[in-house]
C-alpha positions in Angstrom: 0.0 0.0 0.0 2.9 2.0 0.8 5.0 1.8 -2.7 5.7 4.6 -4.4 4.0 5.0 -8.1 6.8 5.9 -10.4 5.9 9.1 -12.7 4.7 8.4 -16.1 7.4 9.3 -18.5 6.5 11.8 -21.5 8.0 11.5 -24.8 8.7 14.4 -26.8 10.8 14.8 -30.2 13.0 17.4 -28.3 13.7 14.4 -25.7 14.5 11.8 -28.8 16.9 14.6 -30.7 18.9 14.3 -27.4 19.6 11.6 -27.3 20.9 11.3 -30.9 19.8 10.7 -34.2 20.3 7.0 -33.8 17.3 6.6 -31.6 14.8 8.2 -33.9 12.2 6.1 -35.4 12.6 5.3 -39.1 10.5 4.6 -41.9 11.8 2.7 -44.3 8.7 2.3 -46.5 7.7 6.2 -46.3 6.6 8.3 -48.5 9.6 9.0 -51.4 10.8 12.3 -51.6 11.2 14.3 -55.4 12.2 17.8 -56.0 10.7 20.4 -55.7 8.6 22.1 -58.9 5.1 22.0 -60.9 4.1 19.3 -63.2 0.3 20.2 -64.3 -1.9 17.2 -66.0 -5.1 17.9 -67.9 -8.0 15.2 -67.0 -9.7 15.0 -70.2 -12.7 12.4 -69.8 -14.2 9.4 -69.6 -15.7 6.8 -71.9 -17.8 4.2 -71.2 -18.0 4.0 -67.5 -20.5 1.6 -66.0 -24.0 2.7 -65.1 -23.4 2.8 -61.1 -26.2 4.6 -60.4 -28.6 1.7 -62.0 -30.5 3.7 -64.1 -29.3 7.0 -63.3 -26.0 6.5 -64.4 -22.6 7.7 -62.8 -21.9 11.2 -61.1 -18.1 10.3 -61.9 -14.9 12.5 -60.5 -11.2 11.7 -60.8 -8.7 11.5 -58.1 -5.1 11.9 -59.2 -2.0 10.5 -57.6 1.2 10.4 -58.0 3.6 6.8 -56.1 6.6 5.5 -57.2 7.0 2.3 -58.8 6.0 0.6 -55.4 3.1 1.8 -55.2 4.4 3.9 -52.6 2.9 7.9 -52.3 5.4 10.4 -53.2 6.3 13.1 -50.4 5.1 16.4 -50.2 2.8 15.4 -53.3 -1.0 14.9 -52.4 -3.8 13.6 -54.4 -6.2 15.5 -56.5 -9.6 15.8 -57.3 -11.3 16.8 -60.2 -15.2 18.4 -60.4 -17.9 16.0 -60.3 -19.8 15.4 -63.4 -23.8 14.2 -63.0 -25.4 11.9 -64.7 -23.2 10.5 -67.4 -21.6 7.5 -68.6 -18.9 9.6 -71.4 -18.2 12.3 -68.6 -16.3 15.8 -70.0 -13.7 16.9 -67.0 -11.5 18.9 -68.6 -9.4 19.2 -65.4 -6.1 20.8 -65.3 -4.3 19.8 -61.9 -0.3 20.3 -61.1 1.4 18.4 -58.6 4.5 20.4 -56.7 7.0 17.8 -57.7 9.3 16.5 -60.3 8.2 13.0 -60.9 11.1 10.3 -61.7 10.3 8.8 -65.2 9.3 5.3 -63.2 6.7 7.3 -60.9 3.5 6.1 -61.7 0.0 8.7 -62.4 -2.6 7.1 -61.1 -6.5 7.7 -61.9 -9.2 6.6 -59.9 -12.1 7.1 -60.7 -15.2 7.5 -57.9 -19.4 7.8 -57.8 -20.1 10.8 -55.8 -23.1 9.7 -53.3 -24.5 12.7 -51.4 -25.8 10.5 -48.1 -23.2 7.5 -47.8 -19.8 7.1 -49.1 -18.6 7.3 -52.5 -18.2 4.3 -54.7 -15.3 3.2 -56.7 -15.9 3.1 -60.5 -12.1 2.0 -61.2 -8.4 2.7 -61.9 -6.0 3.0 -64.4 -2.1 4.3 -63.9 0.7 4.6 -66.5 4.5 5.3 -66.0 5.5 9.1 -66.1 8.0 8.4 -69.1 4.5 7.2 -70.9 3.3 10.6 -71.0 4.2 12.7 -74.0 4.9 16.7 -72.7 2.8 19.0 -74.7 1.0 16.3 -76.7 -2.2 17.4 -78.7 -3.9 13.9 -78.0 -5.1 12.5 -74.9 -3.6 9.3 -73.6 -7.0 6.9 -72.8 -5.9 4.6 -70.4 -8.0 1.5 -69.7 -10.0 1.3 -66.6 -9.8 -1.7 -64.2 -13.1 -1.9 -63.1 -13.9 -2.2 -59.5 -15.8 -5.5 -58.5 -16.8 -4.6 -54.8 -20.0 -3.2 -54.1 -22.0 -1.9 -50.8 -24.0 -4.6 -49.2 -27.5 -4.5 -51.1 -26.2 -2.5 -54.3 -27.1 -4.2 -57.2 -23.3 -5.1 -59.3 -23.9 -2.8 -62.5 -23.8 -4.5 -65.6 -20.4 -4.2 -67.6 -20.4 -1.9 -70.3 -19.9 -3.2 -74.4 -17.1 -1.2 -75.1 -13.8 -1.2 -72.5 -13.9 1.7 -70.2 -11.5 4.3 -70.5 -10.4 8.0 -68.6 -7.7 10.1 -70.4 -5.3 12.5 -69.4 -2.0 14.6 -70.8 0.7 15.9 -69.4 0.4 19.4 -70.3 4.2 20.3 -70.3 7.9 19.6 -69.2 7.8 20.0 -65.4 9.3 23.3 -64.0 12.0 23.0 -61.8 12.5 24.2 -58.4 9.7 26.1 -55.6 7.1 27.6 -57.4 5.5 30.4 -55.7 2.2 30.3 -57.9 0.9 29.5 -60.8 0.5 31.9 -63.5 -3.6 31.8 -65.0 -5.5 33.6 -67.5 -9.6 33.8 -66.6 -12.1 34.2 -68.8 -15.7 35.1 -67.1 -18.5 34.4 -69.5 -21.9 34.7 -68.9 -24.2 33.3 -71.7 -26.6 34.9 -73.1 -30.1 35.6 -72.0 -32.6 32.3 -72.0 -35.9 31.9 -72.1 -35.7 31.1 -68.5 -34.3 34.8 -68.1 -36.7 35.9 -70.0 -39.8 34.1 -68.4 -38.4 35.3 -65.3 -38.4 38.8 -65.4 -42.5 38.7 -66.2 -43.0 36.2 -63.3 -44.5 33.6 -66.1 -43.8 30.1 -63.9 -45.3 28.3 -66.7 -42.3 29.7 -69.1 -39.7 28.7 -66.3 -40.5 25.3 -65.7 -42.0 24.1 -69.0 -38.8 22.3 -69.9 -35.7 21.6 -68.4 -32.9 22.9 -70.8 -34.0 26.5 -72.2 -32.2 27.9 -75.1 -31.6 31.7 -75.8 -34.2 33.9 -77.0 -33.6 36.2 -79.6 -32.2 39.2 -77.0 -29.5 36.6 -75.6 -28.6 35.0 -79.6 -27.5 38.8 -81.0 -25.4 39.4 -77.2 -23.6 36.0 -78.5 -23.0 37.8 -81.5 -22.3 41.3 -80.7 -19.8 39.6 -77.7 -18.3 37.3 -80.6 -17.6 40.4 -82.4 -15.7 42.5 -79.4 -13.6 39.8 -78.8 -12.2 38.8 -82.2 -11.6 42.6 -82.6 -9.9 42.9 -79.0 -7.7 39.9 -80.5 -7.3 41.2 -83.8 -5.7 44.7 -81.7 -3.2 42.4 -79.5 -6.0 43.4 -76.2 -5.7 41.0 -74.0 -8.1 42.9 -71.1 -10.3 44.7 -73.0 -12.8 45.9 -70.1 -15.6 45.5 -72.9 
């Protein structure tokens, strides 16, 4: 009853530094290290996913990552996400993302490609990856890569019937990486507002039956001639070397 109850020792990194580097913990399988820079990928699309939402079809997105040719994730490189697109099975992402590295030519890019679910967890549609070195810089074309389609499902989801023609996402590299700490990147941004729609239009005279007699309204004849007249301003500005014309 009487023993003493030694006091609970705290470890801190300042305690294991003093104690030398030898006693540090190590990590042999850790994440790899690259240098430092900007290599930026464009996530084209993809073709022929399966219908995951059975009937609805898929509300794809792409995550990108980047591992060496272990599988293992690449330091100070985290994955990214593209936009979700609703409702389709050829999905459009057009997704420029830059990783702050400069992969080795054995790295592997690797897609996979998710079902966004709004009240439980996202499913997984599948993945493809391809060796750095397979990516031409700069190229026009997209490199479709074949997807390896997931085979799990969530308890009581219905498997979703494999599509007739192989499934496919594509990417490109969009350049030679940059070398070195990038500060930022460098954009241009457009802001264009279409033109006024019926649904505008129906709008501003309160008419309900105008704004929800169909789902998709094209331009009436005010918002076709501000496509025109804007169509106009900007291949002049262009034609003058403007590059912010306030017009």
């Amino acid at each position: 009853a009487g023993a003493r109850r030694g006091k609970k020792k705290i470890f801190s990194p300042r305690m294991a530094a003093a104690k030398g580097p030898a006693r540090l913990p190590t990590l042999p399988n850790g994440p790899q290290e690259r240098p430092a820079g900007c290599t930026v990928f464009e996530v084209i699309s993809g073709r022929n996913l399966p219908d995951m939402g059975v009937g609805l079809q898929t509300d794809a997105f792409v995550v990108l990552s980047l591992t060496d040719a272990g599988g293992r994730a690449v330091g100070r490189c985290k994955a990214v996400k593209t936009s979700v697109v609703h409702g389709s099975l050829d999905p459009d992402f057009r997704a420029f993302v830059a990783l702050p590295v400069v992969p080795r030519p054995d790295d592997l890019v690797k897609l996979t490609v998710w079902d966004y679910e709004f009240l439980v967890a996202n499913e997984k549609v599948g993945e493809a990856s391809v060796a750095f070195a397979g990516l031409e810089s700069g190229a026009a074309e997209a490199t479709a890569l074949p997807l390896s389609l997931a085979k799990a499902r969530r308890p009581g989801r219905r498997v979703p019937k494999s599509p007739s023609k192989p499934s496919t996402v594509s990417l490109r590299l969009v350049g030679p990486p940059t070398e070195g700490h990038v500060a930022g990147l460098k954009k241009t941004v457009f802001v264009i507002r279409h033109g006024e729609s019926k649904w505008n239009e129906a709008q501003g005279h309160l008419d309900l039956k105008g704004m929800f007699n169909q789902v998709d309204h094209e331009l009436d004849t005010t918002g076709i001639q501000q496509c025109r007249d804007f169509n106009k301003t900007w291949r002049e500005a262009a034609a003058e070397g403007v590059s912010n014309d306030p017009r």
